[in-house]
C-alpha positions as CSV (number, residue, x, y, z in Angstrom):
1,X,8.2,-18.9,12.3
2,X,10.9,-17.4,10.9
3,X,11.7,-13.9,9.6
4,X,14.4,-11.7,7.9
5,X,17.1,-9.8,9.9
6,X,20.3,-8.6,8.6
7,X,23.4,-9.2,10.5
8,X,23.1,-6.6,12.9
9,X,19.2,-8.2,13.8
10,X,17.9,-4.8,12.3
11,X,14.2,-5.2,10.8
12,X,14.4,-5.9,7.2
13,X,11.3,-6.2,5.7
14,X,7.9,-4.3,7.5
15,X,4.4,-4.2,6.3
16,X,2.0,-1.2,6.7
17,X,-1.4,-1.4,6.3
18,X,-3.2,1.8,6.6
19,X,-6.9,1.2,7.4
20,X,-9.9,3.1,7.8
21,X,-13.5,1.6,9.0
22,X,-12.4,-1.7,7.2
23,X,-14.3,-4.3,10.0
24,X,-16.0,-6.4,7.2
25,X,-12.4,-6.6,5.5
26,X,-9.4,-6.4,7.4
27,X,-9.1,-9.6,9.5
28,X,-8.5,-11.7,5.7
29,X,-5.7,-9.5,5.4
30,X,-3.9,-9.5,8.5
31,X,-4.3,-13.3,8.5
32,X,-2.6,-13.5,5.1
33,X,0.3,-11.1,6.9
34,X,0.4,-13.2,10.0
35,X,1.0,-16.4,8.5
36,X,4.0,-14.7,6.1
37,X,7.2,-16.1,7.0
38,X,9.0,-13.5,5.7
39,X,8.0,-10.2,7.6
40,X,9.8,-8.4,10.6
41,X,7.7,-5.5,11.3
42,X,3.6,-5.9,10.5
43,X,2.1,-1.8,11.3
44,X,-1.3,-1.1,11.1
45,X,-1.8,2.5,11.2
46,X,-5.5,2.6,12.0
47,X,-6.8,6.9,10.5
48,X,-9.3,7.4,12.9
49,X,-11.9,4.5,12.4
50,X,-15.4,4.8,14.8
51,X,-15.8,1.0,13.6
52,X,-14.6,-2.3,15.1
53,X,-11.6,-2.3,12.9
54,X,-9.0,-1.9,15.6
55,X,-10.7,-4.1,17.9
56,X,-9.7,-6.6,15.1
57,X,-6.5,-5.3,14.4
58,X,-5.5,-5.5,18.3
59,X,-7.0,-8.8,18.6
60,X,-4.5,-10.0,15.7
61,X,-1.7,-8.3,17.2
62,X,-2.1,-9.8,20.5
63,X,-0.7,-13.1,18.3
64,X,1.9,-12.1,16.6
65,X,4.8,-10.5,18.3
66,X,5.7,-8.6,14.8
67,X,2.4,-6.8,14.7
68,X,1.8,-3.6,16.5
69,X,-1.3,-1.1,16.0
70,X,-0.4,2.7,15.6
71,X,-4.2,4.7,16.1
72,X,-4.8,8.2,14.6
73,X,-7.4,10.2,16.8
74,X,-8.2,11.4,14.0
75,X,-8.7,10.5,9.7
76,X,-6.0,12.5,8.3
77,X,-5.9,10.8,5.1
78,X,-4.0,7.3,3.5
79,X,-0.5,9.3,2.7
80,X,-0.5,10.3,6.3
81,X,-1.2,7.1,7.5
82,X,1.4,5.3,5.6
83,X,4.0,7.8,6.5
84,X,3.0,7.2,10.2
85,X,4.1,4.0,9.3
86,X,7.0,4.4,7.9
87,X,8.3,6.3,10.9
88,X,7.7,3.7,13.3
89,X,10.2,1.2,11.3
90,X,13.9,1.5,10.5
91,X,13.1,-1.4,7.6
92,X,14.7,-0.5,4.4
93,X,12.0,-2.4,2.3
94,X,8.6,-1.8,3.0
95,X,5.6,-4.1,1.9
96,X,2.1,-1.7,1.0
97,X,-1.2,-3.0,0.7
98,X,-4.7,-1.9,1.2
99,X,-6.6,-3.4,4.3
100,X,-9.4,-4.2,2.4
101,X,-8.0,-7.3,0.0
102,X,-9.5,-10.6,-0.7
103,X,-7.8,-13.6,-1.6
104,X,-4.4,-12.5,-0.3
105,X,-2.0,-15.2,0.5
106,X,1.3,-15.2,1.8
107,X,2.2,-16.6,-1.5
108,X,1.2,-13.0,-3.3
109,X,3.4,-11.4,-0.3
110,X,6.7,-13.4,-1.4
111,X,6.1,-12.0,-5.0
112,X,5.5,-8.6,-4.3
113,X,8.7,-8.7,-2.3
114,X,10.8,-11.1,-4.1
115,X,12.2,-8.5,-7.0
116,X,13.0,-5.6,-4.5
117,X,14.7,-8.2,-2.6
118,X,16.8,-9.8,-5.1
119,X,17.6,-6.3,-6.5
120,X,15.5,-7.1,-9.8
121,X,13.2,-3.5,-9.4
122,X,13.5,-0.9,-6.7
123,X,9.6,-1.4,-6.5
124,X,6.9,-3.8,-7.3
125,X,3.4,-2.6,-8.5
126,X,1.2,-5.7,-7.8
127,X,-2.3,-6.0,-10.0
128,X,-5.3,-8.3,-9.6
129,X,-5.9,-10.8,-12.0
130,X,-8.3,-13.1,-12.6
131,X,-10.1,-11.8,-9.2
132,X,-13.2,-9.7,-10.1
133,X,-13.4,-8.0,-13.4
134,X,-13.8,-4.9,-12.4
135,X,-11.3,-4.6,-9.9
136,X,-8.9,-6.4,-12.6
137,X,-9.9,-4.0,-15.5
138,X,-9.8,-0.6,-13.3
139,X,-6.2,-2.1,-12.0
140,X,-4.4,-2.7,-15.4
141,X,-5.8,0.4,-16.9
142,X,-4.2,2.2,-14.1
143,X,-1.5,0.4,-12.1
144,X,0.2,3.7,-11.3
145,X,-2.8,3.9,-8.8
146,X,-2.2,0.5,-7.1
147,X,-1.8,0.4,-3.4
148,X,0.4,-3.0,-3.1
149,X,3.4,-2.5,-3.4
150,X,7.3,-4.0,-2.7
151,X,9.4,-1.3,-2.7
152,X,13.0,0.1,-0.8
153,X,11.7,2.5,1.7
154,X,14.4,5.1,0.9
155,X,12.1,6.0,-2.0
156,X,9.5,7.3,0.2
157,X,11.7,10.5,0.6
158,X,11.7,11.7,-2.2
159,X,7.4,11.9,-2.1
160,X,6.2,15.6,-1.6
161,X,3.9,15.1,1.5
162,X,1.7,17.9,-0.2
163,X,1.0,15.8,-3.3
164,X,1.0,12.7,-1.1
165,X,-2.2,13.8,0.9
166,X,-5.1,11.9,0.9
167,X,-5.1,9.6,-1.7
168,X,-2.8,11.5,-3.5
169,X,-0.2,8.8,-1.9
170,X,0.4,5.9,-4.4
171,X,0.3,8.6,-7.9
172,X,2.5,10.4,-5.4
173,X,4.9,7.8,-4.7
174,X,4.9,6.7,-8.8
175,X,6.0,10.2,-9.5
176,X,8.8,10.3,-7.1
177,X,9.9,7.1,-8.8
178,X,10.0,8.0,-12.5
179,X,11.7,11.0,-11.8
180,X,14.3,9.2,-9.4
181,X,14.8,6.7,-12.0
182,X,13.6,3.9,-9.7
183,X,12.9,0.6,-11.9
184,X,9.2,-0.4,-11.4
185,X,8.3,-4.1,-12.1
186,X,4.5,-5.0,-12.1
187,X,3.3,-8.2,-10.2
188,X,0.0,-10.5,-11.4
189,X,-1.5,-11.5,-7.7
190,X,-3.7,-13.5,-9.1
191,X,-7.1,-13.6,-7.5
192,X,-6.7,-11.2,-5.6
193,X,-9.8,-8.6,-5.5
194,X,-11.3,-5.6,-3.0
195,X,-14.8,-4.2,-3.3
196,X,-15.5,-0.8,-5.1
197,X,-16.1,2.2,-2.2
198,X,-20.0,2.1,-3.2
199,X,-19.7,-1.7,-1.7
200,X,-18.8,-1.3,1.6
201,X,-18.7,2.8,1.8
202,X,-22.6,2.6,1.3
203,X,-24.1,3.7,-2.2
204,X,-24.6,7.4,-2.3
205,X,-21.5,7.5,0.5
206,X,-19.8,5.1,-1.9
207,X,-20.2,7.1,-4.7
208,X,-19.1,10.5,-3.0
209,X,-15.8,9.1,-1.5
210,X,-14.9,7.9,-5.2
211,X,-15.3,11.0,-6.3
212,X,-13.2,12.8,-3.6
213,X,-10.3,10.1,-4.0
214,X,-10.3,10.8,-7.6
215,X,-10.1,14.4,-7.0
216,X,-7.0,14.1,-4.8
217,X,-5.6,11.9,-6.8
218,X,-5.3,14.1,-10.0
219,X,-4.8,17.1,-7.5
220,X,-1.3,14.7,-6.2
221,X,-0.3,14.6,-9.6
222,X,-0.5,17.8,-10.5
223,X,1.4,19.1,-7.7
224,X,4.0,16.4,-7.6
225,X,5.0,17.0,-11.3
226,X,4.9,20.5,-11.1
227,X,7.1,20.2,-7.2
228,X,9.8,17.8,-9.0
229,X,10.0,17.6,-12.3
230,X,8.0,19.3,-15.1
231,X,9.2,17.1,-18.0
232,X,7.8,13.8,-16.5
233,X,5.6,12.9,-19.5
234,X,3.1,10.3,-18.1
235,X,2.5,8.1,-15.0
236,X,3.2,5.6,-17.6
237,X,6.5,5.7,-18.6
238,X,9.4,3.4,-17.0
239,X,6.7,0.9,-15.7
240,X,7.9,-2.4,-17.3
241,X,5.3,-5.4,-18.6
242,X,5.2,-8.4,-16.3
């Protein structure tokens, strides 16, 4: 298998995947990761799961030399998780995706990374299409919520951790962007699909946890344009078409 390095064998490229009771999910993804030819670093930061998840994740890594498993004793939220991550790597891009993906190939890896890499965009937002409707329709409508993502990891410093909490992260990280004057470029990954939280969180459960995430999401966004910038006019602006 081979792998990028630059010339000083430095990591180029990691992966973190934050997870979070993701059992029924997970191993499609970290199979997609594991048979990516272009990864260095592959960190799952498991927040505090009481399911089989790192069982899974540690089973993988025991396979792949690139992979190692970072555990949270406890859940302190996807922005934490992902920064966990980000301090366990001295990459300077960074693939993000969500743990609980279906259809992923290595295929949609190489395009989320291929802009960043070829100095095309500073990050890639990646959108399903032509996977489930409703995951496509809730992912175009909103992109600036997407968790996969290319991106150089020197734009994770200019995230306020406040705004970032919870999943505050990814509006979070879209902020600090815009206001850097990052250039965005959005990716189809076609087929590509994950269940709604009242799938696999349970209905009622399901239904709550979409609520909260919502609610930290807007409250990320209001801190992060109030923290950095108060002129940035919409999560919208300077994302280009495909």
């Amino acid at each position: 298998m081979s792998s990028l390095y630059d010339h000083l064998g430095k990591p180029l490229i990691a992966a973190i995947i934050p997870t979070f009771n993701e059992e029924r999910n997970v191993a499609g993804v970290l199979e997609a990761l594991h048979l990516s030819e272009i990864l260095d670093e592959i960190i799952i930061v498991d927040d505090g799961s009481v399911d089989k998840t790192v069982e899974i994740a540690r089973k993988f890594a025991a396979t792949d030399r690139r992979m190692q498993v970072i555990q949270h004793e406890r859940n302190k939220g996807k922005g934490q998780a992902i920064f966990t991550g980000w301090a366990a790597t001295t990459a300077p891009y960074l693939l993000l995706l969500d743990a609980d993906l279906h259809k992923l190939t290595p295929d949609h890896i190489l395009a989320l990374m291929t802009p960043v890499l070829d100095h095309h965009a500073d990050m890639t937002l990646g959108l399903f299409w032509h996977g489930h409707i409703n995951t496509d329709l809730s992912s175009w409508s909103m992109p600036f919520l997407t968790g996969q993502r290319g991106l150089r990891a020197e734009i994770l410093k200019h995230i306020s951790h406040e705004a970032a909490a919870g999943y505050g992260f990814e509006v979070a990280l879209t902020v600090a962007a815009s206001q850097q004057s990052y250039h965005k470029h959005i990716v189809p990954l076609k087929g590509v699909w994950h269940p709604p939280s009242e799938f696999h969180r349970g209905g009622l459960n399901g239904i709550i946890w979409r609520f909260r995430m919502y609610g930290q999401i807007i409250r990320g966004w209001v801190i992060a344009t109030r923290q950095r910038h108060p002129k940035v006019k919409t999560l919208f602006s300077t994302i280009p078409k495909p």
